[in-house]
PyMOL Python script that loads the backbone (N, CA, C, O; Angstrom):
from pymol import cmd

cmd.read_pdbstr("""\
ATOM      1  N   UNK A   1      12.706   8.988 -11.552  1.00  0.00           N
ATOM      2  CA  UNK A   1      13.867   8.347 -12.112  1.00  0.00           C
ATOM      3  C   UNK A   1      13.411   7.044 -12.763  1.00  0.00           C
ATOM      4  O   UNK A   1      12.807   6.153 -12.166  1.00  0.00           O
ATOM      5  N   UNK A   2      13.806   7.023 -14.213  1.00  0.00           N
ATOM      6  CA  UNK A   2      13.657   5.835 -14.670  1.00  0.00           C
ATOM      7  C   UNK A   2      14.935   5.219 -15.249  1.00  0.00           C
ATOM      8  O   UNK A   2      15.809   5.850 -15.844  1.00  0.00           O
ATOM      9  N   UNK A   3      14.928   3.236 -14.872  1.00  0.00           N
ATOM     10  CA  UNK A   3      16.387   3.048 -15.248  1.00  0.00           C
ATOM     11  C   UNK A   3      15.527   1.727 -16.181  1.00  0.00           C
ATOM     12  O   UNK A   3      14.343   1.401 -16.087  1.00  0.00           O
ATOM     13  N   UNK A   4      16.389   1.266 -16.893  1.00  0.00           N
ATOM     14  CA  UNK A   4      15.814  -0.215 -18.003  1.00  0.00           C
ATOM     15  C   UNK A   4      17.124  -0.870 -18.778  1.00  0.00           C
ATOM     16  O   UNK A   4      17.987  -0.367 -19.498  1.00  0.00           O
ATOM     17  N   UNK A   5      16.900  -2.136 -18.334  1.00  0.00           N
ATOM     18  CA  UNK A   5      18.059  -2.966 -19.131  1.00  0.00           C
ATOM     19  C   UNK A   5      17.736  -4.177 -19.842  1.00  0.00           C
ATOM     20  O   UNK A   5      17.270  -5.233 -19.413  1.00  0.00           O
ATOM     21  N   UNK A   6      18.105  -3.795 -21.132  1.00  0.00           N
ATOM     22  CA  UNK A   6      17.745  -5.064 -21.811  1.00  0.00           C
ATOM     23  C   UNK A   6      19.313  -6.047 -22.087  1.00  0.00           C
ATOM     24  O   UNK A   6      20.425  -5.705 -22.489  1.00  0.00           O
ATOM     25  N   UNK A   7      18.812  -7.212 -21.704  1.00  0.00           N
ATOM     26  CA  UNK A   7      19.885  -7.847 -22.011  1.00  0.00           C
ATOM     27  C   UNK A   7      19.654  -9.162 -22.715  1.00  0.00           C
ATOM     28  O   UNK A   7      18.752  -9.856 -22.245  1.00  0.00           O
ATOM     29  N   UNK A   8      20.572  -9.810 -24.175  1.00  0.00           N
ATOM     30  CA  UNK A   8      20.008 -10.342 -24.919  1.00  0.00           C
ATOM     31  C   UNK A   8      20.866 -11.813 -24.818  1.00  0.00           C
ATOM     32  O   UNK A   8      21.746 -11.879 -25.676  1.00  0.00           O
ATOM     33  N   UNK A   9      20.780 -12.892 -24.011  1.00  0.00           N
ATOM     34  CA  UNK A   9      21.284 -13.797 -24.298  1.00  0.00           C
ATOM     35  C   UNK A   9      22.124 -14.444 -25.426  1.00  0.00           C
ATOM     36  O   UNK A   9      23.354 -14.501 -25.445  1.00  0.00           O
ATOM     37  N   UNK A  10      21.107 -15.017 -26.547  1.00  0.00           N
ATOM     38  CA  UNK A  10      20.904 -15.227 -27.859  1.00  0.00           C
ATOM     39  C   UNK A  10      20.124 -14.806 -28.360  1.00  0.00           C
ATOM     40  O   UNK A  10      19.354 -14.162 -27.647  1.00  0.00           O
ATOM     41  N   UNK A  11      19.856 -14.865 -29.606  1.00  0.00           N
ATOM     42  CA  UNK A  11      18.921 -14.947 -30.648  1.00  0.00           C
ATOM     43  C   UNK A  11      17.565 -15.165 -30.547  1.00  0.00           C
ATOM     44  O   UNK A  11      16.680 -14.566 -31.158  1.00  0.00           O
ATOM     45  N   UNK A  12      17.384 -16.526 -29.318  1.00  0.00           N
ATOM     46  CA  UNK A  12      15.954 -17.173 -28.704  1.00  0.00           C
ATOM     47  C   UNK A  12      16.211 -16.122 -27.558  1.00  0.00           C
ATOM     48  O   UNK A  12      15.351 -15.245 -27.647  1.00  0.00           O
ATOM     49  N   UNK A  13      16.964 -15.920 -26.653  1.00  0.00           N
ATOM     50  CA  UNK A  13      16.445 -15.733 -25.325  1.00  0.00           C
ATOM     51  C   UNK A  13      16.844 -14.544 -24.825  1.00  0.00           C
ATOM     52  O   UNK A  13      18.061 -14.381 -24.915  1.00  0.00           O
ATOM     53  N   UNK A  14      16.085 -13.420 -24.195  1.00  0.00           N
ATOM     54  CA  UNK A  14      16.387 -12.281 -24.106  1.00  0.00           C
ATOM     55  C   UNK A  14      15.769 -11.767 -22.236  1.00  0.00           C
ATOM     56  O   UNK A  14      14.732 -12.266 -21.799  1.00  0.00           O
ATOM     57  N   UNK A  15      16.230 -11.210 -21.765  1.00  0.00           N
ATOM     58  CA  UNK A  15      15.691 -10.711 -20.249  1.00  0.00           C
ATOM     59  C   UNK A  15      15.699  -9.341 -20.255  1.00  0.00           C
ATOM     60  O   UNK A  15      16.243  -8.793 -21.214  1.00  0.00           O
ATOM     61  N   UNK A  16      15.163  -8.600 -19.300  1.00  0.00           N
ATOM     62  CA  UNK A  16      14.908  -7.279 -19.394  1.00  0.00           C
ATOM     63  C   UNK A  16      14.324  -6.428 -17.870  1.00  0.00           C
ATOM     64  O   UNK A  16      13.384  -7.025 -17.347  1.00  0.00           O
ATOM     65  N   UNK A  17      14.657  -5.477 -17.329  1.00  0.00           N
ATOM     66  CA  UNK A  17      14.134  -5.152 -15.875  1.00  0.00           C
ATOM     67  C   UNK A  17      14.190  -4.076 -15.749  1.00  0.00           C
ATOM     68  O   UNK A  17      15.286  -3.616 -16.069  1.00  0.00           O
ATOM     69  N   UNK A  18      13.205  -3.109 -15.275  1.00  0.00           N
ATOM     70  CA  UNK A  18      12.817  -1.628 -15.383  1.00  0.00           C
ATOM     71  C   UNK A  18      12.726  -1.273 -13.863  1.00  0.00           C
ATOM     72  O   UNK A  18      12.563  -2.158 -13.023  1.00  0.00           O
ATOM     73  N   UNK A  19      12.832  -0.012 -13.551  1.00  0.00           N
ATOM     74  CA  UNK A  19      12.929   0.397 -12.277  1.00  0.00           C
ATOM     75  C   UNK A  19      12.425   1.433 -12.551  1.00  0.00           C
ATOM     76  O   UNK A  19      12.824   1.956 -13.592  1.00  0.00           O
ATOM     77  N   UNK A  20      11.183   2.271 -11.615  1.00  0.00           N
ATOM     78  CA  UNK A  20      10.596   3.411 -11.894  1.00  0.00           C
ATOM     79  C   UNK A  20      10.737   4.228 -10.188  1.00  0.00           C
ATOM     80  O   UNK A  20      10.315   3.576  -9.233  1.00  0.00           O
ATOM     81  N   UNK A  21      11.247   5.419  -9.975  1.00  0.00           N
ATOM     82  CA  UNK A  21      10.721   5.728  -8.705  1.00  0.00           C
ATOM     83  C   UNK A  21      10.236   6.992  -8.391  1.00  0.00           C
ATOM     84  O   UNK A  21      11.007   7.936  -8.565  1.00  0.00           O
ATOM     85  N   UNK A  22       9.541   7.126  -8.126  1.00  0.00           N
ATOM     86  CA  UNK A  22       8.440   8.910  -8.680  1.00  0.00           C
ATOM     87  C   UNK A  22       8.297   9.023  -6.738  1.00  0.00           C
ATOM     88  O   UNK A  22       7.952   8.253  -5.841  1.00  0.00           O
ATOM     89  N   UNK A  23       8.877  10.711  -6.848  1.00  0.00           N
ATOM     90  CA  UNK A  23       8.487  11.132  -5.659  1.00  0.00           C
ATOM     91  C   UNK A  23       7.880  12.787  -5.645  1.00  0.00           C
ATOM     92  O   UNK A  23       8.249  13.739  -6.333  1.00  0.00           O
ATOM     93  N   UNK A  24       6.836  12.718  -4.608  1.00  0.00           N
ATOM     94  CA  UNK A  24       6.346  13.891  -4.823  1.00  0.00           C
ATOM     95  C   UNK A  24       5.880  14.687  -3.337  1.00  0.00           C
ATOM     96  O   UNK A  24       5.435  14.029  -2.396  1.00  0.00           O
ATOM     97  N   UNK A  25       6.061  16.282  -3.269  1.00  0.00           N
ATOM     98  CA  UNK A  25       6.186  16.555  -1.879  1.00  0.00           C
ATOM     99  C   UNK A  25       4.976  17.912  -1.691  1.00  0.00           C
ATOM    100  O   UNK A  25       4.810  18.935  -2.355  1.00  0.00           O
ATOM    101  N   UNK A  26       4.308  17.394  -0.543  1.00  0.00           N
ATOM    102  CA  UNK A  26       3.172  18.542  -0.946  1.00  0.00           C
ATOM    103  C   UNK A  26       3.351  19.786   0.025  1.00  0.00           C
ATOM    104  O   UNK A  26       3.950  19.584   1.082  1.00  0.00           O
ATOM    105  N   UNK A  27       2.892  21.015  -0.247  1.00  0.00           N
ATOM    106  CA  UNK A  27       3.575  21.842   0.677  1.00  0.00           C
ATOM    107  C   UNK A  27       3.125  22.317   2.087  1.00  0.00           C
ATOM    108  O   UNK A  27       2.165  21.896   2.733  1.00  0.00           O
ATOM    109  N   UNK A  28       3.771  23.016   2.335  1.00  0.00           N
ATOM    110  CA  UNK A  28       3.269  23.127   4.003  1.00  0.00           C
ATOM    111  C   UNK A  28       2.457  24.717   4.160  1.00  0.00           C
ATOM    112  O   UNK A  28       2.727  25.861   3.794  1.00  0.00           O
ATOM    113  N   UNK A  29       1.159  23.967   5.028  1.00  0.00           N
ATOM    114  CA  UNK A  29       0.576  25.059   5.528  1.00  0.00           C
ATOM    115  C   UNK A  29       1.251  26.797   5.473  1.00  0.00           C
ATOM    116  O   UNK A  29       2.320  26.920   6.072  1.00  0.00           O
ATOM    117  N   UNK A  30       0.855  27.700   5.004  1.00  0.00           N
ATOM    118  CA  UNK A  30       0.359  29.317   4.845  1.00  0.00           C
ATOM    119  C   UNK A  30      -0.255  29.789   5.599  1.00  0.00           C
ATOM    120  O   UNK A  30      -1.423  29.438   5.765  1.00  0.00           O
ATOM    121  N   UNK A  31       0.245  30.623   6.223  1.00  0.00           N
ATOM    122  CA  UNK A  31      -0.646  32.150   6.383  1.00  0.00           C
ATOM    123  C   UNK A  31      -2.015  32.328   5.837  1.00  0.00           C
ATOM    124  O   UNK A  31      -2.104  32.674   4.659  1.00  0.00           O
ATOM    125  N   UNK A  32      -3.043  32.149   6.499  1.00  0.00           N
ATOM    126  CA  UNK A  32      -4.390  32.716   5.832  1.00  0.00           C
ATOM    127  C   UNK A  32      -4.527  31.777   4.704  1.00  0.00           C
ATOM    128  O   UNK A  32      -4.652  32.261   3.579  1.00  0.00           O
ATOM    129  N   UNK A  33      -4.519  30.561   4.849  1.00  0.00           N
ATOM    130  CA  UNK A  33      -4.521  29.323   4.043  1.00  0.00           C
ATOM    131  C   UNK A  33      -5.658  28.367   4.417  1.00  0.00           C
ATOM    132  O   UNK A  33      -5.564  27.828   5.520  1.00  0.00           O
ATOM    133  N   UNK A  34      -6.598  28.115   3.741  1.00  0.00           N
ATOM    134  CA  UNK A  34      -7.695  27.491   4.411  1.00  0.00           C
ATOM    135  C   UNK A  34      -7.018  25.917   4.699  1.00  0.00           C
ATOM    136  O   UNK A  34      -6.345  25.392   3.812  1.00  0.00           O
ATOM    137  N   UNK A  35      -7.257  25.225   6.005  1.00  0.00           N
ATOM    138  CA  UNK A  35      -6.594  23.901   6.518  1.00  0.00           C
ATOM    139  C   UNK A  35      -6.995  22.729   5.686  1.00  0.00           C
ATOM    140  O   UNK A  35      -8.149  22.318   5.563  1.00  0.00           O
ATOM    141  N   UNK A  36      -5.909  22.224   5.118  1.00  0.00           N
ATOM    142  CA  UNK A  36      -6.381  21.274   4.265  1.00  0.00           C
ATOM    143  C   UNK A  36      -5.285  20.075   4.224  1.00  0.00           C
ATOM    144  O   UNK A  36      -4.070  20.220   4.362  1.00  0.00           O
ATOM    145  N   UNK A  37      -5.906  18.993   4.027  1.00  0.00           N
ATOM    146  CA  UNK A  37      -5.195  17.536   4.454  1.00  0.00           C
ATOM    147  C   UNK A  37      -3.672  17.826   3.507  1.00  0.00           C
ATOM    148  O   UNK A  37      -2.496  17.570   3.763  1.00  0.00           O
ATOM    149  N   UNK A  38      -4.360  18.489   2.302  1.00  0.00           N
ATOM    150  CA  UNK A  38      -3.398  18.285   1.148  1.00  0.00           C
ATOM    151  C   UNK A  38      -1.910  18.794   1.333  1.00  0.00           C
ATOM    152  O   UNK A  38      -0.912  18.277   0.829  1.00  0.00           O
ATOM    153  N   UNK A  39      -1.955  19.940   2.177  1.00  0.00           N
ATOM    154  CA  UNK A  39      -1.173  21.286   2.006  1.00  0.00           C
ATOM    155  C   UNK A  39      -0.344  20.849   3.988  1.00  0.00           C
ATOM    156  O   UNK A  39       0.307  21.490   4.814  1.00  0.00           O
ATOM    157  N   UNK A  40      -0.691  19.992   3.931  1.00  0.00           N
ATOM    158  CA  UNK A  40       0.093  20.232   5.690  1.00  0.00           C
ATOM    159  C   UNK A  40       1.715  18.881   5.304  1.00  0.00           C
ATOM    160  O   UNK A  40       1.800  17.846   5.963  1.00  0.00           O
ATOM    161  N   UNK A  41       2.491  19.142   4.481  1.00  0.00           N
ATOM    162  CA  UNK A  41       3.952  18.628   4.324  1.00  0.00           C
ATOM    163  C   UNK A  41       3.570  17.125   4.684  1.00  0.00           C
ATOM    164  O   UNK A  41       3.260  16.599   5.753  1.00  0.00           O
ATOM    165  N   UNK A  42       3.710  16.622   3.366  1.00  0.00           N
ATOM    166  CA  UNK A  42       3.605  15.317   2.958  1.00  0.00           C
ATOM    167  C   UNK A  42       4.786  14.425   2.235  1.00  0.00           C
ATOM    168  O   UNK A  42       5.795  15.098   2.447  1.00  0.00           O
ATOM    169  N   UNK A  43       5.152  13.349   1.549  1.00  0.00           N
ATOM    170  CA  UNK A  43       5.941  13.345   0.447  1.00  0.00           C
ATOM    171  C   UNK A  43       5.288  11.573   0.132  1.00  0.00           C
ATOM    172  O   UNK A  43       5.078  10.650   0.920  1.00  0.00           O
ATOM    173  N   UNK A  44       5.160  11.655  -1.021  1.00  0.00           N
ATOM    174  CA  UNK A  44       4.328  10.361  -1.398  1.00  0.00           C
ATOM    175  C   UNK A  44       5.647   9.666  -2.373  1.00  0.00           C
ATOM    176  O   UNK A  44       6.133  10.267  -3.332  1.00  0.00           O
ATOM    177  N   UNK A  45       6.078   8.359  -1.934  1.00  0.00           N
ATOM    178  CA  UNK A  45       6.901   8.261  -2.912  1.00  0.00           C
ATOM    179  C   UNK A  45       6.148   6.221  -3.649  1.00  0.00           C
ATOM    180  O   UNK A  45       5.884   5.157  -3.089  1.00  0.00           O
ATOM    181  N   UNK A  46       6.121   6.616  -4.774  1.00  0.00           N
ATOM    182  CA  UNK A  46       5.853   5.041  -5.627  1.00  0.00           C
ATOM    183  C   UNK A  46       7.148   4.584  -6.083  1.00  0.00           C
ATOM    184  O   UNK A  46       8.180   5.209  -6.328  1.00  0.00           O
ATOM    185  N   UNK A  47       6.858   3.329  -6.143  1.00  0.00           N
ATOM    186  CA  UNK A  47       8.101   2.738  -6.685  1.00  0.00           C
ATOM    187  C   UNK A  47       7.754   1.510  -7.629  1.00  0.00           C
ATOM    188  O   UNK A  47       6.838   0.749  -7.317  1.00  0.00           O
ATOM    189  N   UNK A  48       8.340   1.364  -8.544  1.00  0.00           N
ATOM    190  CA  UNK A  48       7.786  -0.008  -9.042  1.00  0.00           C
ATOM    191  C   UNK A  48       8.761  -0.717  -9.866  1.00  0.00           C
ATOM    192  O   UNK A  48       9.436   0.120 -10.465  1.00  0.00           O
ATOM    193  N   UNK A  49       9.168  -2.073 -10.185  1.00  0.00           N
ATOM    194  CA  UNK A  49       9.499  -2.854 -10.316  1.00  0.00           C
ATOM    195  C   UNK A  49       9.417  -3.598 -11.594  1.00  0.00           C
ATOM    196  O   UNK A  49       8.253  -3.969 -11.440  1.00  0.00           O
ATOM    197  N   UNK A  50       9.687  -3.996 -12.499  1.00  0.00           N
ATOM    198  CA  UNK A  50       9.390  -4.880 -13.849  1.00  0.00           C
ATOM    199  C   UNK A  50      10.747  -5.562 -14.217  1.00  0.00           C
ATOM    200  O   UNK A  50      11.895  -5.150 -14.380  1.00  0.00           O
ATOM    201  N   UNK A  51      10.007  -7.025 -14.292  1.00  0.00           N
ATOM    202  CA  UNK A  51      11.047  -7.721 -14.676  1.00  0.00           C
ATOM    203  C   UNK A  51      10.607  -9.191 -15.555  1.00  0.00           C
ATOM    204  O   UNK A  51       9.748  -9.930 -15.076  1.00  0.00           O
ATOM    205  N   UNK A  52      11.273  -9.517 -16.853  1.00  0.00           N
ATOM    206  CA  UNK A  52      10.946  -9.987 -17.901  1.00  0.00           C
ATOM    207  C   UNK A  52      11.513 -10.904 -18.639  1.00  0.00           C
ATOM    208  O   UNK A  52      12.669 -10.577 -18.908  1.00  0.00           O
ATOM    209  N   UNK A  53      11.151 -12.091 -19.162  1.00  0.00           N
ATOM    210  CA  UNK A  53      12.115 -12.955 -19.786  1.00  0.00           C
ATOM    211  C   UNK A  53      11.454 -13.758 -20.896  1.00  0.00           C
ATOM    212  O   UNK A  53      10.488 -14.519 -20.845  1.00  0.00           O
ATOM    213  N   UNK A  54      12.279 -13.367 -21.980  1.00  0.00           N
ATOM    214  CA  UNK A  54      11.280 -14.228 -23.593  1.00  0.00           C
ATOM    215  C   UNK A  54      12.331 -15.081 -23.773  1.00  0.00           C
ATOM    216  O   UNK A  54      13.515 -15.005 -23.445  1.00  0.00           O
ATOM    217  N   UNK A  55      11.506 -16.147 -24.519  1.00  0.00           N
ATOM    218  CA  UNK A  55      12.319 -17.369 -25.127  1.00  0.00           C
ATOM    219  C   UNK A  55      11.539 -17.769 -26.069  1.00  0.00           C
ATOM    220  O   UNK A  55      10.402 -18.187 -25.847  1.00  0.00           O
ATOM    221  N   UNK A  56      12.211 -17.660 -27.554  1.00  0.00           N
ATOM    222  CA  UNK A  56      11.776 -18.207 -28.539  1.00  0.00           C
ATOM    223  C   UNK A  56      11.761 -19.162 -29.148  1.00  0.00           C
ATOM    224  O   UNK A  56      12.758 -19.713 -29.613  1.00  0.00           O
ATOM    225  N   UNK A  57      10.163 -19.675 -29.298  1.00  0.00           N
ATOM    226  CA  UNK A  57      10.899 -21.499 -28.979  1.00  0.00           C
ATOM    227  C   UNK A  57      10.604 -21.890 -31.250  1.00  0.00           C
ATOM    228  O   UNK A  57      10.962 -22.587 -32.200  1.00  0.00           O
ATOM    229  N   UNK A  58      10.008 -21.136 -30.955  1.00  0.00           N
ATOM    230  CA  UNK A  58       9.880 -21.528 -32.880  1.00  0.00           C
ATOM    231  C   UNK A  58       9.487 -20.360 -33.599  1.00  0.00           C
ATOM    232  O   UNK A  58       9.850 -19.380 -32.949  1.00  0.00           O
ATOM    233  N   UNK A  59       8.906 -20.027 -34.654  1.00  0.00           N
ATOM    234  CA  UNK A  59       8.624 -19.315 -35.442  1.00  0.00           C
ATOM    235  C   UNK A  59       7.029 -18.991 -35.165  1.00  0.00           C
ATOM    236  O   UNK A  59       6.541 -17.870 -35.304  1.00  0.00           O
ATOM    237  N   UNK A  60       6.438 -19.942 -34.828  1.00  0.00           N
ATOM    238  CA  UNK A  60       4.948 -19.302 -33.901  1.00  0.00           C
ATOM    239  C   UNK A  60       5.051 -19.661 -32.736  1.00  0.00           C
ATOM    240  O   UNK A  60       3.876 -19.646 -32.370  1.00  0.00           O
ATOM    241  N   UNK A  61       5.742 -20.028 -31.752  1.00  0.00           N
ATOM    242  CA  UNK A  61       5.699 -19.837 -30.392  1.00  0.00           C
ATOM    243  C   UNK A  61       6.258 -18.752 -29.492  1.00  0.00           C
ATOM    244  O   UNK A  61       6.699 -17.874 -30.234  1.00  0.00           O
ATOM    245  N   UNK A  62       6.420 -18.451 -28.315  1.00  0.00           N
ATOM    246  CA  UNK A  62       7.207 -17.577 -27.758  1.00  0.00           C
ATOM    247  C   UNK A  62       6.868 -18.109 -26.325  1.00  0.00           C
ATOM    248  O   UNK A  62       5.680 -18.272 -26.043  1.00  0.00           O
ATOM    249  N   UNK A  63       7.714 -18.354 -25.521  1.00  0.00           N
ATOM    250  CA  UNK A  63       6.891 -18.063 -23.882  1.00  0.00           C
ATOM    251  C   UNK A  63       7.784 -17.176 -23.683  1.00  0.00           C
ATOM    252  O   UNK A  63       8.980 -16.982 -23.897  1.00  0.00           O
ATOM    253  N   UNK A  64       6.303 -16.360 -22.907  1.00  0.00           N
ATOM    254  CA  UNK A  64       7.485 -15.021 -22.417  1.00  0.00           C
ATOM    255  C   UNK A  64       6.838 -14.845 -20.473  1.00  0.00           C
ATOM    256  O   UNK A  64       5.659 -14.807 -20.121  1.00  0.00           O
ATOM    257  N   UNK A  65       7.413 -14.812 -20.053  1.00  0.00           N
ATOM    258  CA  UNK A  65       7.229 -14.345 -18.365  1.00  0.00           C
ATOM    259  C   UNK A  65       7.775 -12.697 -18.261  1.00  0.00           C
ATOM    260  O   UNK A  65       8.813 -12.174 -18.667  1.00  0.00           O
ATOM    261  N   UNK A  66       6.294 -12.004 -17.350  1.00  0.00           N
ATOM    262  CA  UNK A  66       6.688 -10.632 -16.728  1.00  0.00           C
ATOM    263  C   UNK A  66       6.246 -10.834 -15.547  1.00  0.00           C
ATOM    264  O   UNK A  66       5.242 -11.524 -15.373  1.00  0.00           O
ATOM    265  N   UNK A  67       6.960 -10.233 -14.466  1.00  0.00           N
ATOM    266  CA  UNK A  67       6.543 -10.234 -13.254  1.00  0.00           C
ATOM    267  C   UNK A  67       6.663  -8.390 -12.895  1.00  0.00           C
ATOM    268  O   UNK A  67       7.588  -7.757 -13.405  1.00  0.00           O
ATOM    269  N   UNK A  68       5.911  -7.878 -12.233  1.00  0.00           N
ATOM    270  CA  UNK A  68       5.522  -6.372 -12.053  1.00  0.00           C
ATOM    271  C   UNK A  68       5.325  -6.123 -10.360  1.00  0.00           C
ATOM    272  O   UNK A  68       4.320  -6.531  -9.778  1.00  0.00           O
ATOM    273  N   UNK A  69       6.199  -5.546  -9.808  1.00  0.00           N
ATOM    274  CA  UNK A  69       6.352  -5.324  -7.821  1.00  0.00           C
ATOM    275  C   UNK A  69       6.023  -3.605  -7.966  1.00  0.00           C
ATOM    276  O   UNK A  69       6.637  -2.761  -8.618  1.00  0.00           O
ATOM    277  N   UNK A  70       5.013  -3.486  -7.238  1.00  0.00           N
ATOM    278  CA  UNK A  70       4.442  -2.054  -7.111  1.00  0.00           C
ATOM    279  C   UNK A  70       4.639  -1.479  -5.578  1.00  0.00           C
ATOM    280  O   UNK A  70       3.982  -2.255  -4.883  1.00  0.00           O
ATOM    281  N   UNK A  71       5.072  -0.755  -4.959  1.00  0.00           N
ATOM    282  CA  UNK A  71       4.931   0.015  -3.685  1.00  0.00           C
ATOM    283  C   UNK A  71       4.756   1.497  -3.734  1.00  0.00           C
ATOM    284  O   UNK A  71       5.295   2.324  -4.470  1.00  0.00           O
ATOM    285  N   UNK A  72       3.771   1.660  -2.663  1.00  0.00           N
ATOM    286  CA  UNK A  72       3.641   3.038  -2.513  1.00  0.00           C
ATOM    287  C   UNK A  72       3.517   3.650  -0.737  1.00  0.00           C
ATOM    288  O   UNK A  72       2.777   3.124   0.095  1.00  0.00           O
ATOM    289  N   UNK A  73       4.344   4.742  -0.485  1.00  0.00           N
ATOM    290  CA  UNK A  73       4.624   5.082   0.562  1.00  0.00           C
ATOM    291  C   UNK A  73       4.253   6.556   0.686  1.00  0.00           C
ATOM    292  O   UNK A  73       4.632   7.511   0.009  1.00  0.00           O
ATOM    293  N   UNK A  74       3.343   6.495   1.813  1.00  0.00           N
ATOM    294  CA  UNK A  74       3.263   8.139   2.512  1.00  0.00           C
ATOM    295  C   UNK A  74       3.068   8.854   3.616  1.00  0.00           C
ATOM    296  O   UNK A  74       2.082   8.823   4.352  1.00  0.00           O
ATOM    297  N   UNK A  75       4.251   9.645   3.736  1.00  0.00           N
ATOM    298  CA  UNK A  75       4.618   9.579   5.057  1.00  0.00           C
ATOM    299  C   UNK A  75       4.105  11.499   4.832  1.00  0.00           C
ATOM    300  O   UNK A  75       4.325  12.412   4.036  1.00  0.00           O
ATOM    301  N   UNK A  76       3.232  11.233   6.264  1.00  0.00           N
ATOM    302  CA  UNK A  76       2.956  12.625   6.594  1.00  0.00           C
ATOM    303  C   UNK A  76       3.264  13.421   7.886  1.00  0.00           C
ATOM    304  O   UNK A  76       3.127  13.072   9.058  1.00  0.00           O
ATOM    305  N   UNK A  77       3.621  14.338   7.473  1.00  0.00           N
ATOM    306  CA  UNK A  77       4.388  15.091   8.353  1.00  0.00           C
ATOM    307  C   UNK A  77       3.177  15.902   9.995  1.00  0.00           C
ATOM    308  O   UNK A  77       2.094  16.334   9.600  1.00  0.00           O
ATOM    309  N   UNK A  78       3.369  16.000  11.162  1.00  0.00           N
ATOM    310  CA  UNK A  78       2.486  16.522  12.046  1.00  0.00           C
ATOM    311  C   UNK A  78       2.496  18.299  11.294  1.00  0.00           C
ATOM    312  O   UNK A  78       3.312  18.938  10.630  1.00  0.00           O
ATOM    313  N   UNK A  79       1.295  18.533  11.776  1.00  0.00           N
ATOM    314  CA  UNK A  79       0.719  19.835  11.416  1.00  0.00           C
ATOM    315  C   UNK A  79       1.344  20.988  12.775  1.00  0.00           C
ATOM    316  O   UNK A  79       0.707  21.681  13.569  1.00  0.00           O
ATOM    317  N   UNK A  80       2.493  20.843  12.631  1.00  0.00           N
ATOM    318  CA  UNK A  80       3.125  21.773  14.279  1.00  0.00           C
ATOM    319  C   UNK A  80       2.632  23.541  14.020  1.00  0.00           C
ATOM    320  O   UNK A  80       3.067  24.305  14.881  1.00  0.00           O
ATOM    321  N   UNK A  81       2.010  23.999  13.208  1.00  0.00           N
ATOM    322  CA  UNK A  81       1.777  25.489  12.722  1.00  0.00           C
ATOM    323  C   UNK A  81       0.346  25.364  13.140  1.00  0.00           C
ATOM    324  O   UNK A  81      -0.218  26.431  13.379  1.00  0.00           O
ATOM    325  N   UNK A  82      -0.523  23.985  13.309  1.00  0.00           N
ATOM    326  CA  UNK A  82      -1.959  24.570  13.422  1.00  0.00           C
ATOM    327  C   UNK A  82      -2.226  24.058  14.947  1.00  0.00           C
ATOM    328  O   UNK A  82      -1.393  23.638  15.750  1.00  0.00           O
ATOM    329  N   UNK A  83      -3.525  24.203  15.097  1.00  0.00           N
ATOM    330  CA  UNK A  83      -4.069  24.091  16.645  1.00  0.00           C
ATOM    331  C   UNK A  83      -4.205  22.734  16.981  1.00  0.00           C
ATOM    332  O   UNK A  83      -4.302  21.772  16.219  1.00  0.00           O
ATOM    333  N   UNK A  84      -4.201  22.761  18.082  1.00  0.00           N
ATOM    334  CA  UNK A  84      -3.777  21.594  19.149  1.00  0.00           C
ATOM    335  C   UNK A  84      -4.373  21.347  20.068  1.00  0.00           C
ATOM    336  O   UNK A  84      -3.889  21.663  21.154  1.00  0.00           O
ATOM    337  N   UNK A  85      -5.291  20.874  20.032  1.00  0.00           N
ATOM    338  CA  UNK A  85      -6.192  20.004  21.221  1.00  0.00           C
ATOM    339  C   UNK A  85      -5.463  19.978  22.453  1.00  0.00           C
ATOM    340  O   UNK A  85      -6.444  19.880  23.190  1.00  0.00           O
ATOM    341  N   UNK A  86      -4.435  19.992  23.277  1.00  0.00           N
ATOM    342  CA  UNK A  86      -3.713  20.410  24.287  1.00  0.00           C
ATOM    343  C   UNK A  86      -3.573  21.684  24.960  1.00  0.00           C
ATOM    344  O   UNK A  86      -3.090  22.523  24.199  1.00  0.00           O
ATOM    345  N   UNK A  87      -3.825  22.121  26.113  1.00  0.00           N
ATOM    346  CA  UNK A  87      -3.542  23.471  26.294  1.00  0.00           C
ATOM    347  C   UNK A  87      -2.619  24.215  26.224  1.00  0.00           C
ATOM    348  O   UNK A  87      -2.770  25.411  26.473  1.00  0.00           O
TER     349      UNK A  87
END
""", "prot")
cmd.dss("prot")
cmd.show_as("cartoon", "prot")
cmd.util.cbc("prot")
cmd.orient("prot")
């Protein structure tokens, strides 16, 4: 999901802030599936953040500020289909 808003003060001064959030889910262990970190039910989700502000101060100047917040989360699920060190 992506969301973005520009919003324009005036003429000089303009702000702006983006939101990105990407999720992705990996699948779960098979039958006759060789054991692999990848495949035992995962879901990785990123998220990230952008946010922005120009001000035009003349005809060759500009200050502009971006600030950019990144997270990433992954939560993995127990392997309850494979073997178990427990008797």
């Amino acid at each position: 999901m992506d969301r973005r808003i520009d919003y324009i003060i005036s003429d000089k001064h303009s702000l702006y802030g983006a939101i990105t959030f990407t999720t992705t889910r990996g699948g779960s262990l098979r039958r006759r599936q060789r054991p692999d970190h990848r495949n035992i039910g995962n879901k990785d989700r990123a998220e990230t953040l952008t946010l922005g502000d120009t001000f035009t101060l003349g005809p060759t100047q500009v200050n502009s500020l971006h600030a950019t917040f990144d997270r990433r989360r992954d939560d993995r699920a127990d392997a309850s289909n494979m073997f178990s060190p427990t008797p």
